[in-house]
C-alpha positions in Angstrom: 44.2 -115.5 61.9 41.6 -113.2 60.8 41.1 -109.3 61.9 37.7 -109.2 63.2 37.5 -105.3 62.3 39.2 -105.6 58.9 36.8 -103.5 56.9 38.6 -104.4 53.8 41.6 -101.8 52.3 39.4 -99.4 50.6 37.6 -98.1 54.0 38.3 -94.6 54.4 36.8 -92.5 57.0 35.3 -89.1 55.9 37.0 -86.2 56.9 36.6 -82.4 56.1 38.0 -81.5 52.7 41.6 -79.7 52.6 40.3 -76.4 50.6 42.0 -74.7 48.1 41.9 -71.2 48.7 42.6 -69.8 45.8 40.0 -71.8 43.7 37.9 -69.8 41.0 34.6 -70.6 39.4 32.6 -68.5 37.6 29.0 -68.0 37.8 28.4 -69.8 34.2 30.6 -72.4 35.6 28.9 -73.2 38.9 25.5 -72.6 37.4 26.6 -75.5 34.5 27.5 -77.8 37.5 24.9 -77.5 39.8 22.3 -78.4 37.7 24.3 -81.4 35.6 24.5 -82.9 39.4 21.2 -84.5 41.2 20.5 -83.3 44.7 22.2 -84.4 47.0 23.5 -84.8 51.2 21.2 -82.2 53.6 22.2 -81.2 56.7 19.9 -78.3 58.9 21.7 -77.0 61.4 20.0 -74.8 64.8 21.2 -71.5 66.3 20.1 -72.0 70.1 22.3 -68.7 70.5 20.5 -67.0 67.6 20.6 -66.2 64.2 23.8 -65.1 63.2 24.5 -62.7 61.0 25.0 -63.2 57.0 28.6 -62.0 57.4 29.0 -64.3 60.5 28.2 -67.4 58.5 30.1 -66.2 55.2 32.9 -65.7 57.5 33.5 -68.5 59.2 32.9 -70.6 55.5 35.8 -68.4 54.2 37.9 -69.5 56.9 38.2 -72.7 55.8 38.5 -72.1 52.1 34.4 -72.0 51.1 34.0 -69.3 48.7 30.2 -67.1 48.7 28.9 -67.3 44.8 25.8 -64.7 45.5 23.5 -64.3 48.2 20.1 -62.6 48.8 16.6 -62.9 49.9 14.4 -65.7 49.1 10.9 -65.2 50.7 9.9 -63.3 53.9 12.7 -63.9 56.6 14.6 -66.6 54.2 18.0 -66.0 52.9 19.7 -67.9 50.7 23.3 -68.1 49.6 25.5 -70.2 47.4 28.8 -71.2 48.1 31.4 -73.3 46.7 35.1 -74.9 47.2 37.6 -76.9 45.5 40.0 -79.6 47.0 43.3 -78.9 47.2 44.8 -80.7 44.2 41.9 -81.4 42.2 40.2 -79.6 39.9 36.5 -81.0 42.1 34.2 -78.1 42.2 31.8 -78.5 45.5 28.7 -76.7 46.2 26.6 -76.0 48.8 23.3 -73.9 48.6 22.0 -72.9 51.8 18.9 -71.1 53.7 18.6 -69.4 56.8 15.1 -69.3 58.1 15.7 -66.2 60.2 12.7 -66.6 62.3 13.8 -69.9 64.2 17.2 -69.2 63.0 17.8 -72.3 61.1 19.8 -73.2 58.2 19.4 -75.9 55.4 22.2 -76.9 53.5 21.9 -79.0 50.4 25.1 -79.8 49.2 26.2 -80.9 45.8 29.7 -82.7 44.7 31.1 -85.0 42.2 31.0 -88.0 44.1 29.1 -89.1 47.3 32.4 -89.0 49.2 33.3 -85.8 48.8 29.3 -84.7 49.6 29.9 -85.9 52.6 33.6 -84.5 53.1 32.0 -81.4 52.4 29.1 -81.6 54.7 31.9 -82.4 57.4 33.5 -79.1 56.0 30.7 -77.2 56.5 29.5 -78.5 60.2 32.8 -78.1 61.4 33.2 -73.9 60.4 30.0 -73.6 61.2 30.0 -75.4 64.9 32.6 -72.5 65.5 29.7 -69.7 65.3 27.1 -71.7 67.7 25.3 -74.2 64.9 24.5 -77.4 66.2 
């Protein structure tokens, strides 16, 4: 017989991306990738606790393997970073930039990767270190 939840061999369930921490990329580099790949996933996260720090957030990225690229302002009470990771045992550079409105303490991150898979892998990646500083 049949299985009635045979979702055929290739189904694979997202899950957050193994990092490799000691992945490099250089400014030229990431600069060269992000705009050779359309936009891509977007996930906003909320702060009901507050608007953590910038070193909070970087933190709890590094963590997991997600390297900061450069941060800084971007408009009145906007901060924007980029950050960026590579699976362990490829040579997959993924991307994230992301805003912090600081007034309602909510952050936008549009993430870029080499394959819709991974986006989402790495969106995973994100939510989870950031769940563990209050985001929601």
């Amino acid at each position: 017989g049949g299985d009635l939840v045979d979702l055929g061999m290739d189904f694979v369930m997202p899950t957050p991306l193994d990092l490799n921490p000691g992945a490099n990329v250089s400014p030229q580099q990431f600069q060269q990738l992000w705009v050779s790949i359309d936009a891509g996933h977007v996930s906003r996260y909320t702060f009901p606790s507050g608007t953590p720090a910038p070193q909070a957030v970087e933190g709890c990225l590094a963590r997991v393997g997600v390297k900061l690229m450069a941060s800084g302002g971007a408009g009145p009470g906007q901060r924007k970073s980029f950050f960026y990771c590579v699976p362990v045992g490829t040579d997959d550079v993924c991307m994230c930039e992301a805003v912090m409105d600081e007034g309602p303490g909510v952050l936008t991150c549009n993430y870029k990767a080499p394959s819709e898979f991974t986006q989402t892998r790495l969106a995973l990646t994100f939510r989870e270190a950031l769940e563990t500083i209050g985001a929601q």
